[in-house]
C-alpha positions in Angstrom: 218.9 44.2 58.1 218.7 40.4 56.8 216.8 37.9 58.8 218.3 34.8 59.8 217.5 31.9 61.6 219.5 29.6 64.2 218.6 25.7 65.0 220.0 23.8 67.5 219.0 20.4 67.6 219.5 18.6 70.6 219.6 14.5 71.1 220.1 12.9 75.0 221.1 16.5 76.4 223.9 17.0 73.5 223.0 19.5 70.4 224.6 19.6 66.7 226.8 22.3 66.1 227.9 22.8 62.7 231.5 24.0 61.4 230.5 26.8 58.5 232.5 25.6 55.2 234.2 28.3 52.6 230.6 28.0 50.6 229.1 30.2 53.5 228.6 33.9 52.3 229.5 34.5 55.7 231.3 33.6 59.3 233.1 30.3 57.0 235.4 28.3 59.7 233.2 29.2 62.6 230.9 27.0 64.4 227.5 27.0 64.4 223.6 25.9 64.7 221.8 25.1 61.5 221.1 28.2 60.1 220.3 30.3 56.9 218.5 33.3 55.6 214.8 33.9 56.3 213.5 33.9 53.0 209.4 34.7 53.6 208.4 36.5 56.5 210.3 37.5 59.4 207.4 37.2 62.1 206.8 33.5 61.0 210.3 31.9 60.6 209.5 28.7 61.2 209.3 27.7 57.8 212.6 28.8 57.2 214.0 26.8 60.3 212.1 23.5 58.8 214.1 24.3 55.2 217.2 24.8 56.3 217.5 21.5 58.5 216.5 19.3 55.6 219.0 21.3 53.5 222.0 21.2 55.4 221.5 17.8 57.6 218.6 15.6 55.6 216.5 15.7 59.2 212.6 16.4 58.5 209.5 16.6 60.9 209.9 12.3 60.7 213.0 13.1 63.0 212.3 16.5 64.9 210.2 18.0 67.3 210.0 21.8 67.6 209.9 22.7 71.2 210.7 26.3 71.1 211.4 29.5 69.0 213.1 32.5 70.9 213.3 35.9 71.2 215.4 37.4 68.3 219.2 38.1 68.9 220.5 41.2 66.9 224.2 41.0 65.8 226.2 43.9 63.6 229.8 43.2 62.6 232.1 43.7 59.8 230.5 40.4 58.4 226.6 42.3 58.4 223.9 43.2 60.4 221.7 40.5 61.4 218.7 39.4 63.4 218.8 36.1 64.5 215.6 33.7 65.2 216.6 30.7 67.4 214.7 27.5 67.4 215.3 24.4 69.5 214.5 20.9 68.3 214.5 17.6 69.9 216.0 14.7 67.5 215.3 11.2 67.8 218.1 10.4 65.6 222.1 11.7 65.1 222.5 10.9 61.9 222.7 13.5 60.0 223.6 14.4 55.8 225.0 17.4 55.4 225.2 19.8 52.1 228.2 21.8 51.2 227.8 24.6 53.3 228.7 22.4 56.5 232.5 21.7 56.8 231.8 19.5 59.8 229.5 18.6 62.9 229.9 17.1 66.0 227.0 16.2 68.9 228.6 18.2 71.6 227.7 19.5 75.2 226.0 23.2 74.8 228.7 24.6 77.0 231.3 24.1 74.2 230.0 27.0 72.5 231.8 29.2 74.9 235.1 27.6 74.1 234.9 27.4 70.2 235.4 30.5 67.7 231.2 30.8 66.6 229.6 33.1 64.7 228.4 36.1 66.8 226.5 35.7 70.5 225.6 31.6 69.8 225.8 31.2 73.4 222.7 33.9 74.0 220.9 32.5 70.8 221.1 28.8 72.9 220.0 30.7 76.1 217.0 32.4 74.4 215.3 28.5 73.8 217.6 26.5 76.2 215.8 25.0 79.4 214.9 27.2 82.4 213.5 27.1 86.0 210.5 28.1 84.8 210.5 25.4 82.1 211.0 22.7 84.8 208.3 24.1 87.1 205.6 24.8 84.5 206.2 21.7 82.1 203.0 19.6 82.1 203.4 17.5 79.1 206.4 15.3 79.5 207.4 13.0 82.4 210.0 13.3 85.5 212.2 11.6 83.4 212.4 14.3 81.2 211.8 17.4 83.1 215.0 15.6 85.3 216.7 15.7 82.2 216.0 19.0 81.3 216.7 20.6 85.5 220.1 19.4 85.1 220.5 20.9 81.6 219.4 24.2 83.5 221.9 23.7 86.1 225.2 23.3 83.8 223.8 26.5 82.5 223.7 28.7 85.3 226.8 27.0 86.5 228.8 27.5 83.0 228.0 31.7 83.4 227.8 32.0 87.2 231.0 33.8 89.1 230.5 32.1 92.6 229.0 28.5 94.1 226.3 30.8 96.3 224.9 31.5 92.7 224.5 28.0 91.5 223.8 26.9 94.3 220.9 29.6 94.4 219.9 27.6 90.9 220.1 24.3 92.6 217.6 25.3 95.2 215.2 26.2 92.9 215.4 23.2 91.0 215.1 21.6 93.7 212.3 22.6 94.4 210.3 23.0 91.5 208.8 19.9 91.1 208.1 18.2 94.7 206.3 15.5 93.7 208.9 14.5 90.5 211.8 13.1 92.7 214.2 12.6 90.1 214.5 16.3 89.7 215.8 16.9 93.2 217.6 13.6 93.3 219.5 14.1 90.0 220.1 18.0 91.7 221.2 17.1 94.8 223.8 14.4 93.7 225.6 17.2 91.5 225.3 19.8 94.0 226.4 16.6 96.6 229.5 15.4 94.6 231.0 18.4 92.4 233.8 20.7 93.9 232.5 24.0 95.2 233.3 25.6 91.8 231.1 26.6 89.3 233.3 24.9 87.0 233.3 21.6 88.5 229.1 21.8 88.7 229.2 22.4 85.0 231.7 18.9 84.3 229.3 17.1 87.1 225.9 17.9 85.4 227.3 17.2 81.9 228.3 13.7 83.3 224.8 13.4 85.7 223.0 14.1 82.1 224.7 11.3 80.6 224.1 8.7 83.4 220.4 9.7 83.2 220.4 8.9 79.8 221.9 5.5 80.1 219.6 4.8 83.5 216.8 5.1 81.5 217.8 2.6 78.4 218.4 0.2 81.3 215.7 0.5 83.5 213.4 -0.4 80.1 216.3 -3.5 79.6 215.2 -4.6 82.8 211.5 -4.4 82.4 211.8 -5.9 78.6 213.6 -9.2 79.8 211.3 -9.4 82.9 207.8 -8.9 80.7 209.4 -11.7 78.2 210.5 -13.8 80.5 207.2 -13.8 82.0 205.7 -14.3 78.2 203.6 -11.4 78.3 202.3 -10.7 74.7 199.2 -7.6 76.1 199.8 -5.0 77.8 198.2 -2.2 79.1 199.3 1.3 80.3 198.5 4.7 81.7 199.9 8.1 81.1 203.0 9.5 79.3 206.3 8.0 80.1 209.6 8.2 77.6 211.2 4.8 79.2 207.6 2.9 79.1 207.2 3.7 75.4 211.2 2.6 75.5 209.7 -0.9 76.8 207.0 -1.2 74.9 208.5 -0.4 71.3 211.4 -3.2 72.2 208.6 -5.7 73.7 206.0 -4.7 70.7 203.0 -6.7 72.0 200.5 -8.4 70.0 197.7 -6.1 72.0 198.3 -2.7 74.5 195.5 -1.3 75.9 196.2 2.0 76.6 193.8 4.2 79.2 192.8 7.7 78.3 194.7 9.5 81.5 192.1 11.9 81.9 191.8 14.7 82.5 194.4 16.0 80.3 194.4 12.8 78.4 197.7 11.9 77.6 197.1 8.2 76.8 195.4 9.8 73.5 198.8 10.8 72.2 200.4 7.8 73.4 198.0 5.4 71.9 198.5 7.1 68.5 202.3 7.3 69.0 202.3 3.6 70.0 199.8 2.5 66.6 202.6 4.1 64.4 205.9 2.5 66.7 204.2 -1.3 67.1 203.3 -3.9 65.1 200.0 -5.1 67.3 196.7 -3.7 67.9 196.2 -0.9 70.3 192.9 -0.2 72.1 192.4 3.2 73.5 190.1 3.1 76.5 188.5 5.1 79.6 190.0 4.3 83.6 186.3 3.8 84.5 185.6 1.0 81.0 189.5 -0.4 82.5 188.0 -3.4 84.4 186.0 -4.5 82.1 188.7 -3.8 79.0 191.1 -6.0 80.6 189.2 -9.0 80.9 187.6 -9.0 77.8 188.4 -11.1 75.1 189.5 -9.0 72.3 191.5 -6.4 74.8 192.8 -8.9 77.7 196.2 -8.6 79.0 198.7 -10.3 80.7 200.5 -7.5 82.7 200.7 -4.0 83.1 203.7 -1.8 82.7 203.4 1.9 84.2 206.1 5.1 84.3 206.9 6.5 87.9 207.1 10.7 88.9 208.5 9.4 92.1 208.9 5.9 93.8 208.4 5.9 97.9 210.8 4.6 100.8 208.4 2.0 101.2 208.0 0.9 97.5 204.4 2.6 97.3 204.3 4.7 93.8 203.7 8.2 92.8 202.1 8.5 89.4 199.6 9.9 87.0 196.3 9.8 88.7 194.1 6.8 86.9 197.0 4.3 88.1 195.7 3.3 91.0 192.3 2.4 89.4 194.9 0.4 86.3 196.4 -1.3 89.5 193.1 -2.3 91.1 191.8 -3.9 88.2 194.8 -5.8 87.6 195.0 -7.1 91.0 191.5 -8.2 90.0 192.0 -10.0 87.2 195.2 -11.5 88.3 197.4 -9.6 86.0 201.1 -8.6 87.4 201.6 -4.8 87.7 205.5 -3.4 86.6 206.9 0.1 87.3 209.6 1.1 85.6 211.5 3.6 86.8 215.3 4.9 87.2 216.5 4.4 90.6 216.5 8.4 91.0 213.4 8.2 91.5 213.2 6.7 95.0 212.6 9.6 97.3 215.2 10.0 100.1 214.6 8.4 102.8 212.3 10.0 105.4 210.5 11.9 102.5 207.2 11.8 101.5 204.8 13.4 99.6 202.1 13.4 96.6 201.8 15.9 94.0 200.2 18.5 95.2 199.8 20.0 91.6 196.0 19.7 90.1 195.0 19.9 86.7 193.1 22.9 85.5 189.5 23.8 86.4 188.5 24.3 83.1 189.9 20.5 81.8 187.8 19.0 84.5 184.7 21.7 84.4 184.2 25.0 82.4 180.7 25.5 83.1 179.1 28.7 85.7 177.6 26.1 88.8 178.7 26.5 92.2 180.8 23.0 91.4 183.9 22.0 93.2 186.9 20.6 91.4 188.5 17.6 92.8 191.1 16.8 90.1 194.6 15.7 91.4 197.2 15.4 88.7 198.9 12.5 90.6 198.1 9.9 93.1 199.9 7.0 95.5 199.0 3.9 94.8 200.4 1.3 97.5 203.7 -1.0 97.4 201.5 -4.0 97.6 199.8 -3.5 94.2 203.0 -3.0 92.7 204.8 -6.7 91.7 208.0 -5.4 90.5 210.1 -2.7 90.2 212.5 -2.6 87.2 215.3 0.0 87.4 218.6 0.6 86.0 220.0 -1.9 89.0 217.8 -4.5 88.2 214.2 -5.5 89.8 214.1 -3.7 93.5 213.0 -5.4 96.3 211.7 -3.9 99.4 215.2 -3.8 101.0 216.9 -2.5 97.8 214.7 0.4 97.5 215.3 1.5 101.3 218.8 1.7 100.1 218.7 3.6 97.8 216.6 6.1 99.3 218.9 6.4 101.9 221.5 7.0 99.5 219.6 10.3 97.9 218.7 11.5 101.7 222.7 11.8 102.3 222.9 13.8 99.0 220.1 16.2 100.1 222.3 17.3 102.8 224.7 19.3 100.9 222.1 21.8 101.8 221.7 21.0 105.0 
């Protein structure tokens, strides 16, 4: 039985599915992943998956990130008998060159592979590396942005296989749920479940289009907070934590100087420093919350404002985020240095709602020794509206007024489940 693997590479919630040409040995006309024979060994196809996107669309690890590999798929036709490895990577690009094995591609919505004549069971091989529940609920390296993202991808799922509403729903609630202190999850959730038909059908054409608008609410929340930190001349910045729509800003700002703080205890302002000294032109300085003060009033490392992500943005304008923040904010207000959130407007919690994280990181990244210690180590923490000096969103900067709004706005959508 031959080996074979399946890629589907995905870019702002839509994946590349590829029309097989007459050059295929097999399946040529139907539509597809990227995929090809595994030529080494079967229990490490991952090779394989790296070859055969370079071959057939010119992407390479500059573009991709692997994010998962599946359980195998077994398929036996008149065509063969075949096991199928599915992989799932995230591309920061669409551009793609293809060989002469792909008659065509198109960036399409994962639900159109139920509607299209594919090779065998491409709809399983998506839901063996497609997102879950559990994916949402357990994800602790990206941000609410993301994990948002990746809930409504979840939802058009269910919805595109489910019989009933009571079962999506059932999905919704979950979702939902998983994440308390991310409020873009249940926000982004609630407004499909809010505004779509009763139909399983209609949750599946409301998530696609929710996906989109997320998409887009993110490129112009950073808009905002790029022609507020230039307008105020800022040229040093620093920042805390991971965040897709801060590293947005700060690639389109590119400051002369970011400081970047260390997020511990998971440390996520490592990756972002080194993913920042690749993306900008000006110097990055990788510091400790506790050295903060001190790093943003010294000469070679000063700034001028700070820019931080949001998990969830209160009634009141106070701010749920990465715990070190409030400390960044503190010594800002010390110094005299502005402090911007940016954040999508989804992630204003509806009003009459409130709550921190009450996730913590791991013992062990705090404390792996055998004393009778205690483990204080929150993974998120408020810090207040009045530290906070604007709020840039898709809508523009927020004021108090505006954010009340809004959060009113999302507590009418929770009710669907009322």
């Amino acid at each position: 039985m031959a080996h074979v693997v399946t890629c589907f590479v995905r870019n702002r919630g839509a994946v590349l599915l590829t029309r097989r040409s007459e050059r295929t040995g097999t399946y040529a006309g139907r539509w597809a992943g990227v995929s090809g024979y595994v030529e080494g060994d079967p229990t490490d196809a991952t090779a394989d998956a790296w070859r055969e996107l370079r071959e057939e669309t010119g992407l390479t690890e500059a573009d991709l990130d692997l994010l998962a590999a599946g359980e195998t798929v077994t398929v036996a036709d008149e065509e063969g008998s075949f096991v199928v490895h599915p992989f799932l990577f995230e591309s920061s690009s669409r551009t793609v060159t293809t060989n002469e094995e792909l008659a065509e591609t198109e960036w399409t919505d994962p639900t159109e592979i139920r509607d299209r004549p594919t090779v065998p069971r491409l709809w399983e091989t998506w839901r063996r590396v497609g997102p879950t529940v559990d994916d949402v609920r357990t994800d602790r390296t990206h941000g609410s942005a993301w994990i948002s993202a990746r809930a409504l991808e979840t939802l058009r799922d269910a919805a595109a296989e489910a019989d009933d509403w009571e079962s999506v729903a059932a999905v919704g609630r979950e979702l939902r749920d998983a994440r308390p202190s991310m409020a873009a999850v249940g926000n982004r959730v609630n407004r499909v479940l809010a505004t779509a038909e009763r139909t399983p059908d209609a949750v599946v054409t409301t998530a696609i289009r929710e996906l989109r608008a997320a998409f887009d609410a993110g490129d112009e929340a950073a808009r905002t907070a790029v022609g507020r930190l230039r307008d105020a001349e800022a040229t040093a910045v620093a920042t805390l934590s991971r965040s897709g729509t801060v590293a947005t800003v700060l690639r389109e700002l590119d400051p002369s100087s970011l400081l970047v703080a260390e997020s511990r205890p998971e440390r996520e302002g490592v990756a972002v420093a080194e993913s920042m000294a690749a993306a900008t032109t000006g110097t990055v300085t990788l510091t400790t919350e506790a050295a903060l003060p001190a790093a943003m009033t010294a000469a070679e490392t000063a700034v001028d404002a700070v820019v931080v992500g949001a998990d969830a943005v209160g009634p009141d304008g106070s701010v749920v985020n990465k715990t070190g923040t409030r400390v960044l904010a503190g010594a800002a207000r010390e110094a005299g240095v502005p402090v911007y959130v940016v954040a999508a407007s989804d992630k204003v919690r509806p009003a009459g709602e409130y709550r921190v994280e009450d996730e913590a990181s791991p013992r062990g990244a705090v404390y792996d020794g055998d004393a009778e210690v205690t483990v204080f180590a929150p993974t998120f923490e408020r810090v207040p509206a009045a530290s906070v000096d604007g709020l840039a969103t898709e809508a523009g900067l927020l004021d108090a007024a505006a954010v009340r709004r809004v959060a009113a706005t999302h507590a009418e959508n929770a009710a669907w489940d009322a």
